[in-house]
Rosetta silent file (secondary structure, phi, psi, omega in degrees, C-alpha in Angstrom):
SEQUENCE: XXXXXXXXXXXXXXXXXXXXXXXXXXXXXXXXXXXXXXXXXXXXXXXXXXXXXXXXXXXXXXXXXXXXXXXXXXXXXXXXXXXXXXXXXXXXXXXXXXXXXXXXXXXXXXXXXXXXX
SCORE:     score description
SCORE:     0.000 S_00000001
   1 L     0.000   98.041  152.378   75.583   90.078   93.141 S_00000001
   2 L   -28.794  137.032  151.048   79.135   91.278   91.304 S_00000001
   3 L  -123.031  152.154  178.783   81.555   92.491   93.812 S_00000001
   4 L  -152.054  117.945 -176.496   84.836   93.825   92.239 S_00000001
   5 L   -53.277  154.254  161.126   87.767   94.728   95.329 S_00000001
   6 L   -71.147  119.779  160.776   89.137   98.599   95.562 S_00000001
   7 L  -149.794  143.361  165.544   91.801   99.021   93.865 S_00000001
   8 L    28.347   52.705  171.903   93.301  101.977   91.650 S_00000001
   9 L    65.720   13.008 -158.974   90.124  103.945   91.530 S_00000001
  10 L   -78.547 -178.446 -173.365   87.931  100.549   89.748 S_00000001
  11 L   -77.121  152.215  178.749   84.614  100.360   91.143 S_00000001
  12 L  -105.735  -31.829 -142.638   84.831   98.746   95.032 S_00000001
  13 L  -166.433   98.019 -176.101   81.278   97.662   95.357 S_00000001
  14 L  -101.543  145.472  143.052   78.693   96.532   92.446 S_00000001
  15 L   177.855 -158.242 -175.166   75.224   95.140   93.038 S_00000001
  16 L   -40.475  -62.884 -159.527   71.413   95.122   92.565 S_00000001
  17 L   -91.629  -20.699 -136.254   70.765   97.879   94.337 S_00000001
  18 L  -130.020  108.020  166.993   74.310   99.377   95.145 S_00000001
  19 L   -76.490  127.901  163.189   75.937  101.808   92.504 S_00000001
  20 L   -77.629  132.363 -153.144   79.466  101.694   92.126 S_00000001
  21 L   -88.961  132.055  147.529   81.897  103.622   93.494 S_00000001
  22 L  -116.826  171.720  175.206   85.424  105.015   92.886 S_00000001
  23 H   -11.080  -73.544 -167.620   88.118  106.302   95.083 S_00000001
  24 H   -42.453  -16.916 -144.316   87.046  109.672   94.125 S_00000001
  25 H   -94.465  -31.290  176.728   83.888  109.120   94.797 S_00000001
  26 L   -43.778  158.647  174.167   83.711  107.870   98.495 S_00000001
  27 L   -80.087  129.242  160.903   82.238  110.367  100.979 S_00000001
  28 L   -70.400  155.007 -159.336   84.996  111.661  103.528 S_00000001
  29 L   -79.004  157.271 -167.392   85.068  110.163  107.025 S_00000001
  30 L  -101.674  142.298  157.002   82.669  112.385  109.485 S_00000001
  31 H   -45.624  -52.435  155.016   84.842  113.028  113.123 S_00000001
  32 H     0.109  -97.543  173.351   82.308  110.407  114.505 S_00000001
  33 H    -4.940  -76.075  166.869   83.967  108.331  112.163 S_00000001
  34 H   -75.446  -41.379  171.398   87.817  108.570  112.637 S_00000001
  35 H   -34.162  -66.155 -172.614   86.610  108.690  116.079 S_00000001
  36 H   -99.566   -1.131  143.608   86.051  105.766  116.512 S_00000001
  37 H   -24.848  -75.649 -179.777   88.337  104.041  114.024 S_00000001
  38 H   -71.654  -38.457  158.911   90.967  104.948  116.103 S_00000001
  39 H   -25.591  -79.513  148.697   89.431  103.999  119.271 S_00000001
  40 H     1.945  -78.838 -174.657   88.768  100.552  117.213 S_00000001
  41 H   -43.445  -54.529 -171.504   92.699  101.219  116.193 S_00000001
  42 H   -90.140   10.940 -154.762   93.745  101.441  119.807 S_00000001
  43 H   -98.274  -58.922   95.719   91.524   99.120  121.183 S_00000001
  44 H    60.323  -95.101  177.578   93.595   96.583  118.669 S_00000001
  45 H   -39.771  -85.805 -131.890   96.918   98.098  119.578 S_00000001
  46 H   -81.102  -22.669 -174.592   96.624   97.610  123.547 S_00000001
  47 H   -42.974  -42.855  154.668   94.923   93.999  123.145 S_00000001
  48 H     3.620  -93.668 -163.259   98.502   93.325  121.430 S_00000001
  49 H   -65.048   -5.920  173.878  100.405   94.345  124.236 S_00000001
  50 H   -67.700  -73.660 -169.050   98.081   92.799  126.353 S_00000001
  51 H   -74.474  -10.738  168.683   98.748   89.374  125.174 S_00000001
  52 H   -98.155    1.014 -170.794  102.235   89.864  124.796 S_00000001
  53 H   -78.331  -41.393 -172.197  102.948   90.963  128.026 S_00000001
  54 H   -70.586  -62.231  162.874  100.820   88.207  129.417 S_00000001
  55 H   -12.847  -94.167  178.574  103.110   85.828  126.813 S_00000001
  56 H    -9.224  -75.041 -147.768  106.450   87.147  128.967 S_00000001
  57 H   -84.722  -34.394  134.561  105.334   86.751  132.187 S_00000001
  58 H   -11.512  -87.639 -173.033  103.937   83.173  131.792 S_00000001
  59 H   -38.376  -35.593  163.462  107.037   82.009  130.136 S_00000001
  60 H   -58.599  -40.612  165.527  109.197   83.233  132.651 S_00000001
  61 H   -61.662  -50.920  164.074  107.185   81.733  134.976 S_00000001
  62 H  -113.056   36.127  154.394  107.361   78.525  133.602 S_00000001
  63 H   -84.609   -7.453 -158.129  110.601   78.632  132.756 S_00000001
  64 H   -92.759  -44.950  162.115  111.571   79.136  136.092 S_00000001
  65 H   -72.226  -84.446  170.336  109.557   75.659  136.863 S_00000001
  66 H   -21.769  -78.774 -167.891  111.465   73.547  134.405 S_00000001
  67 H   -37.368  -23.939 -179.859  114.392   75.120  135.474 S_00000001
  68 H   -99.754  -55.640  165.342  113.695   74.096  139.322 S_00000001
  69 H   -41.541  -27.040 -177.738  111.865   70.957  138.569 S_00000001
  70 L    44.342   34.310  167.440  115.314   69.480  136.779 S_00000001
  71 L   -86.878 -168.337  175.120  113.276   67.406  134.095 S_00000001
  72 L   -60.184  100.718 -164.715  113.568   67.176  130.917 S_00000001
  73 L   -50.167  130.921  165.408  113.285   71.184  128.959 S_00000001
  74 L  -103.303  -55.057 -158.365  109.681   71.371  127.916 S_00000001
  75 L   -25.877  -40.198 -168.730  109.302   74.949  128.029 S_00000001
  76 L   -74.086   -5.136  162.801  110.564   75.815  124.543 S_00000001
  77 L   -86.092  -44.825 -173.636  107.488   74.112  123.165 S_00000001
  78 H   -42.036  -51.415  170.241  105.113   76.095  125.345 S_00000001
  79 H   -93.680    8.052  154.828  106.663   79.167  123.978 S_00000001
  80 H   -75.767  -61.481  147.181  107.033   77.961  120.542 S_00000001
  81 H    -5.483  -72.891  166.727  103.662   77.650  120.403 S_00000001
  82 H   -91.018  -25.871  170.656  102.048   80.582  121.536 S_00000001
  83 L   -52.198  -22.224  173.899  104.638   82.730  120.196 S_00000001
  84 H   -51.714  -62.815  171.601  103.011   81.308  116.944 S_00000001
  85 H   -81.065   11.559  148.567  100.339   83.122  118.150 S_00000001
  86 H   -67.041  -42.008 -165.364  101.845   86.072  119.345 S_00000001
  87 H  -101.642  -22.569  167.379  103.056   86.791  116.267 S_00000001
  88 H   -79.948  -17.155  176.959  100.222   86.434  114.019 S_00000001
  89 H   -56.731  -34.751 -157.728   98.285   88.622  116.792 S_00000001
  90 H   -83.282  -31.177 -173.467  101.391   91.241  115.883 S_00000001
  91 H   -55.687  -64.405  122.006  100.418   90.389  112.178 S_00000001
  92 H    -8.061  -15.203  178.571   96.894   91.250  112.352 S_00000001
  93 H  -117.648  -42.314  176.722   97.102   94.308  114.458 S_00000001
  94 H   -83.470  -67.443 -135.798  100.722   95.631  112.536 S_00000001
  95 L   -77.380 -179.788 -163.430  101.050   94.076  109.130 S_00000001
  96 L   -61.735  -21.519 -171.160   98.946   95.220  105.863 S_00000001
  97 H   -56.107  -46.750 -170.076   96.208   92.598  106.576 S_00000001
  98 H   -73.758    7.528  167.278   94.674   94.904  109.293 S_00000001
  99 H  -118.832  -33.087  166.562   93.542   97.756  106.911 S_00000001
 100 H   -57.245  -23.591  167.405   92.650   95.315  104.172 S_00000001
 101 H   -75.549  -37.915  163.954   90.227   93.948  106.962 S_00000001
 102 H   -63.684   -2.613  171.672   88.882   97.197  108.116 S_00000001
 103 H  -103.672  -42.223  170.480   88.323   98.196  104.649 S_00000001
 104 H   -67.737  -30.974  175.877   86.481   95.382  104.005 S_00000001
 105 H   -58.193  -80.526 -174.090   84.503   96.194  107.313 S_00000001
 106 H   -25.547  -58.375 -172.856   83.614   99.325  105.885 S_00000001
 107 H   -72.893  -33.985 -173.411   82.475   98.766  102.598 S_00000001
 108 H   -66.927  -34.738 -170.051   80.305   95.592  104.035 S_00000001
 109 H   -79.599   -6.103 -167.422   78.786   97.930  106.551 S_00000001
 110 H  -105.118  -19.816  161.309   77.728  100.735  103.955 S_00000001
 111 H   -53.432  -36.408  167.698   76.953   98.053  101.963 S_00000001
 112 H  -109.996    1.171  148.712   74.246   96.525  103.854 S_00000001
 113 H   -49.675  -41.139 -179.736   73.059  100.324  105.342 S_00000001
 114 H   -55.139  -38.078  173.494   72.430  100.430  101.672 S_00000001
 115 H   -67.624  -23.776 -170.752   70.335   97.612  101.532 S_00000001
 116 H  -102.546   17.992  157.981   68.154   98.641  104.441 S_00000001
 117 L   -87.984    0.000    0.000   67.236  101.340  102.677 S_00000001
């Protein structure tokens, strides 16, 4: 099965069964639709803010134990660490990646409605 990505109007989606498409060509999203994109979209959005919030108040927390404990600072690994992942969470929810995946969501899902026809 050819696949060829969207880009600049080329075809997004070759196969057996599956005509290819351009831009022009897509069907506009139904209110359903953008419904629940953004729903999706905000769902996304608050996990984000979820985990960084949770991120803070942990770290604070154990910074405040190192800091009382009078060892040796650990902390700054703990929150080197997950801040790794804090920030690819912001990457994935923010950055460009999260509409190339939801675009790929799309086309996979219309792709195999297609098939199950």
């Amino acid at each position: 099965m050819a696949h060829t990505d969207q880009t600049f109007g080329e075809p997004i989606a070759t196969g057996a069964n599956i005509p290819a498409l351009t831009q022009a060509e897509i069907p506009a999203l139904t209110q359903a639709e953008r419904r629940a994109r953004a729903v999706r979209r905000v769902a996304a959005i608050k996990g984000f803010y979820v985990h960084l919030a949770v991120y803070v108040v942990v770290n604070i927390g154990l910074f405040a134990v190192d800091a009382l404990t009078g060892s040796d600072w650990w902390v700054h690994w703990v929150a080197f660490g997950w801040g790794i992942g804090v920030i690819a969470h912001a990457i994935a929810v923010f950055g460009r990646g999260s509409k190339l995946v939801t675009d790929w969501e799309d086309r996979k899902i219309k792709q195999l409605m297609a098939e199950q026809r």
